[in-house]
DOZAMAR-415128 format. One line per field, with one value per residue (C-alpha): residue number from 1; residue in one letter; x negated, y, z negated. Coordinates in steps of 0.5 Angstrom, whole numbers, padded with zeros to 4 digits. Layout:
k: c(NUM / ...) $
r: c(A / ...) $
east: c(X / ...) $
north: c(Y / ...) $
up: c(Z / ...) $
***
This chain:
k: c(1 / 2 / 3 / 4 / 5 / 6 / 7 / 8 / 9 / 10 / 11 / 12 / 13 / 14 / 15 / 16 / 17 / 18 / 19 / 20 / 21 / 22 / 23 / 24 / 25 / 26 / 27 / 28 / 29 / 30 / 31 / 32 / 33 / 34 / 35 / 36 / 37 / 38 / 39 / 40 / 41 / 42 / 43 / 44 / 45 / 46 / 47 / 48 / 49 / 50 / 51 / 52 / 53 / 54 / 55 / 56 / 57 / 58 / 59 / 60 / 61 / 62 / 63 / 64 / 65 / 66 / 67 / 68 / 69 / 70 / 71 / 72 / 73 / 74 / 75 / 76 / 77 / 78 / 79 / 80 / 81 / 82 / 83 / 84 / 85 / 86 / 87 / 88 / 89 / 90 / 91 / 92 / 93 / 94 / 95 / 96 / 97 / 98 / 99 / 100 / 101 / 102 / 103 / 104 / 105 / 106 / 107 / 108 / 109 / 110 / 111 / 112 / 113 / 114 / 115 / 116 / 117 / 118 / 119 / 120 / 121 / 122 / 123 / 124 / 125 / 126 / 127 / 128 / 129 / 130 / 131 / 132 / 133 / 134 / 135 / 136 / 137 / 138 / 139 / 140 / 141 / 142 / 143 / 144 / 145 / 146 / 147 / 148 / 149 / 150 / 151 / 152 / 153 / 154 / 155 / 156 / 157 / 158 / 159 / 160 / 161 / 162 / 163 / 164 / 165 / 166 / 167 / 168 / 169 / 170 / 171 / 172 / 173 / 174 / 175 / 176) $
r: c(X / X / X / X / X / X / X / X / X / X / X / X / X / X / X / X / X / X / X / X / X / X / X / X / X / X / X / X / X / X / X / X / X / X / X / X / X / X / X / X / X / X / X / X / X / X / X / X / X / X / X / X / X / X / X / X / X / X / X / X / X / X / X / X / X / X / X / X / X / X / X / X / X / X / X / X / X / X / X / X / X / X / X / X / X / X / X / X / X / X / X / X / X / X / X / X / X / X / X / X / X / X / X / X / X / X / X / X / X / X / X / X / X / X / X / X / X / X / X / X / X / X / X / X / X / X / X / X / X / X / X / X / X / X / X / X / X / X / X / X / X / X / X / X / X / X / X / X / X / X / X / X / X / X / X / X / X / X / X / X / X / X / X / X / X / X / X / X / X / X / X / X / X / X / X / X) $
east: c(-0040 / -0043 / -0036 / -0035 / -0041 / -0040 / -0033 / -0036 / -0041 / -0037 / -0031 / -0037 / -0038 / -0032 / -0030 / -0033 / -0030 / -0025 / -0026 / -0032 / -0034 / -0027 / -0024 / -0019 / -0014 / -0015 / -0022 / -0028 / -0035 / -0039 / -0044 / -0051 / -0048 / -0050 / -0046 / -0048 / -0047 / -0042 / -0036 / -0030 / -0025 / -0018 / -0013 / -0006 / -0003 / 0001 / -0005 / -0011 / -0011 / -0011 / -0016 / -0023 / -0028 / -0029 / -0035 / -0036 / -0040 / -0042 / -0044 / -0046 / -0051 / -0057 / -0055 / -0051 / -0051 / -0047 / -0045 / -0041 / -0037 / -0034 / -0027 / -0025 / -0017 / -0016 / -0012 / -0009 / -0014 / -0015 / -0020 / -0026 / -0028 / -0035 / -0040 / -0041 / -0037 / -0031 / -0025 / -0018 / -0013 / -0018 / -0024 / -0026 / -0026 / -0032 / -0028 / -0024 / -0024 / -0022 / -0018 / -0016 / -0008 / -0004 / -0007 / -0010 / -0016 / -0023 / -0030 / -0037 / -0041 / -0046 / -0049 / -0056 / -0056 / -0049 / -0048 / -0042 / -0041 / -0036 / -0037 / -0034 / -0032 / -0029 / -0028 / -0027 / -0025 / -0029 / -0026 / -0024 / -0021 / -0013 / -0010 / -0014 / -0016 / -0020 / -0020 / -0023 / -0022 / -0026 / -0028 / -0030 / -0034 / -0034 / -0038 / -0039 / -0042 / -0047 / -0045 / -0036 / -0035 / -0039 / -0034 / -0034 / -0037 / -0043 / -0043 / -0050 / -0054 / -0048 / -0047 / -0042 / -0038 / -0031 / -0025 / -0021 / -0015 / -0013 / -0004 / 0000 / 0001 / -0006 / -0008 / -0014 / -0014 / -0019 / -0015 / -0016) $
north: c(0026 / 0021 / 0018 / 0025 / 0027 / 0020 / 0022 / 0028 / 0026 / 0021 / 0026 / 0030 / 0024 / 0022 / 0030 / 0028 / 0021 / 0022 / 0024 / 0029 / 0033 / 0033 / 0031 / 0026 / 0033 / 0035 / 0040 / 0041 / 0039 / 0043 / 0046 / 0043 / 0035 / 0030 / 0025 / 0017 / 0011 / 0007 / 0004 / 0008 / 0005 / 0008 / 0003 / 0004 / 0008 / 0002 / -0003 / 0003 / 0000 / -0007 / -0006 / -0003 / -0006 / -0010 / -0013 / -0012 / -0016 / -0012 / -0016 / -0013 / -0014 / -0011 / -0016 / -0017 / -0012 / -0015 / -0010 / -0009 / -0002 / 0000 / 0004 / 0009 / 0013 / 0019 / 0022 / 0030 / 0035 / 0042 / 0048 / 0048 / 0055 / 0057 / 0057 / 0063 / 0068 / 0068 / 0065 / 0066 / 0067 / 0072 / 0066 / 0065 / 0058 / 0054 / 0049 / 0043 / 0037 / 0031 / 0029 / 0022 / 0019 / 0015 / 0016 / 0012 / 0009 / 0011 / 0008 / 0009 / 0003 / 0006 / 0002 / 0004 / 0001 / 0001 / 0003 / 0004 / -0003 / -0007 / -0010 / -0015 / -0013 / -0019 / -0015 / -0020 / -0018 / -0021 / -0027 / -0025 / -0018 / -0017 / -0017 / -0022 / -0020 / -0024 / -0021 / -0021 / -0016 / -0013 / -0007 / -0001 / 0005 / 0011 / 0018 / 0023 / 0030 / 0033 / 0040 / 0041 / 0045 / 0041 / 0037 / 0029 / 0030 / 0034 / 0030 / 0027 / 0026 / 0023 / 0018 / 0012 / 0012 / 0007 / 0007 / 0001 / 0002 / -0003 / -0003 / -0005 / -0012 / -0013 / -0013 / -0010 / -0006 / 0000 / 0006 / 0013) $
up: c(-0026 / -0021 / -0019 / -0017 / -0014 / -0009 / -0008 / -0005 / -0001 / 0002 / 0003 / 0007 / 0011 / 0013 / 0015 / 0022 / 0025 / 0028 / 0035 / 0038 / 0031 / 0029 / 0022 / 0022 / 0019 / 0026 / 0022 / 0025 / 0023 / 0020 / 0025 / 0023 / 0020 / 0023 / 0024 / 0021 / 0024 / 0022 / 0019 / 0016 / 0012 / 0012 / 0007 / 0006 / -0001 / -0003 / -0004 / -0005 / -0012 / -0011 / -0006 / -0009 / -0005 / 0002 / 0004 / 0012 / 0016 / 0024 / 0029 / 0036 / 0041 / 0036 / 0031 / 0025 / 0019 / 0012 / 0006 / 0000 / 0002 / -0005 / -0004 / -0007 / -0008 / -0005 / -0011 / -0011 / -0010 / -0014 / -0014 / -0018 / -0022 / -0021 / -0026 / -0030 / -0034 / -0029 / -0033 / -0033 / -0027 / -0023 / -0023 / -0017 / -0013 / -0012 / -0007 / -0008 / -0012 / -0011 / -0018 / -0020 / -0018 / -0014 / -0006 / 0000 / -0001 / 0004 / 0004 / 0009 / 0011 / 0014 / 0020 / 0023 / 0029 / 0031 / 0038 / 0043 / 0045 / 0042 / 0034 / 0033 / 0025 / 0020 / 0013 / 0007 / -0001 / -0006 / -0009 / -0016 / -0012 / -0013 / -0007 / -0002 / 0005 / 0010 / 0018 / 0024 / 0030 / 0036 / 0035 / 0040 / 0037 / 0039 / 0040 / 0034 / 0037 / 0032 / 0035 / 0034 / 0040 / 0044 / 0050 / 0049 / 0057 / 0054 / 0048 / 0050 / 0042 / 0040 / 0034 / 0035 / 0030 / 0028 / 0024 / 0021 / 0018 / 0012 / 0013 / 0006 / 0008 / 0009 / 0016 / 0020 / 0026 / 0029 / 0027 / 0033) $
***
């Protein structure tokens, strides 16, 4: 239940980094979500399950921050009932779930004091991890508009943002 609970939040959170209160499925935002600062972590299907967590260090002009982002696999996704009497094929639906299988993998690495000049990101896995990754790339955030009708110009209470994309053969680099 408690994985069920992260993947959840998680997918909430990640709904808003992919441009100004735009999901990265062309979404939008829900009103009144505030955006985090911070890092999200796309990795391909064919190494996700090889891949169940980096450690991220940023460094900006605020400072370093180091952490341990846990990734997780996007399998398919199913409909969950309401609780309550409503059963059979008339139940309604209380919204999505996210079940286990083959998928990507994501993640979140929030980062207070992120702001939009250049990070330089190295992304490691542990030493025991299945399939090695060790990186270091430069990194230019982005702005997140609280407000998802908001134009990027107009978009002054904005949160910087950045999405970094692990490939198949292991290599990172800034995803749009």
């Amino acid at each position: 239940m408690k994985r069920l609970l992260l993947a959840v939040l998680l997918v909430g959170v990640w709904s808003g980094t992919n441009g100004c209160g735009t999901s990265g499925t062309g979404g939008q935002q829900a009103p009144g979500a505030a955006p985090l600062r911070g890092f999200g972590i796309d990795v391909d299907q064919a190494i996700s399950a090889r891949v169940p967590q980096v450690h991220l260090q940023t460094c900006g002009t605020w400072g370093c921050a180091e952490q341990d982002v846990p990734l997780l696999i996007a399998g398919p996704t199913s409909t969950a009932p309401c609780p309550g009497a409503s059963t059979g094929p008339d139940a309604v639906a209380c919204g999505p779930v996210q079940l286990q299988g083959p998928g990507p993998g994501y993640g979140y690495a929030p980062v207070p004091q992120l702001t939009l000049g250049p990070v330089t990101v190295t992304v490691t896995t542990p030493a025991d991890a299945p399939m090695p990754i060790s990186a270091e790339i430069r990194v230019q955030p982005h702005l997140i508009c609280p407000n998802p009708d908001a134009e990027q110009s107009a978009c002054a209470d904005g949160t910087p943002q950045a999405r970094l994309r692990i490939a198949a053969d292991g290599t990172v680099n800034q995803a749009a």
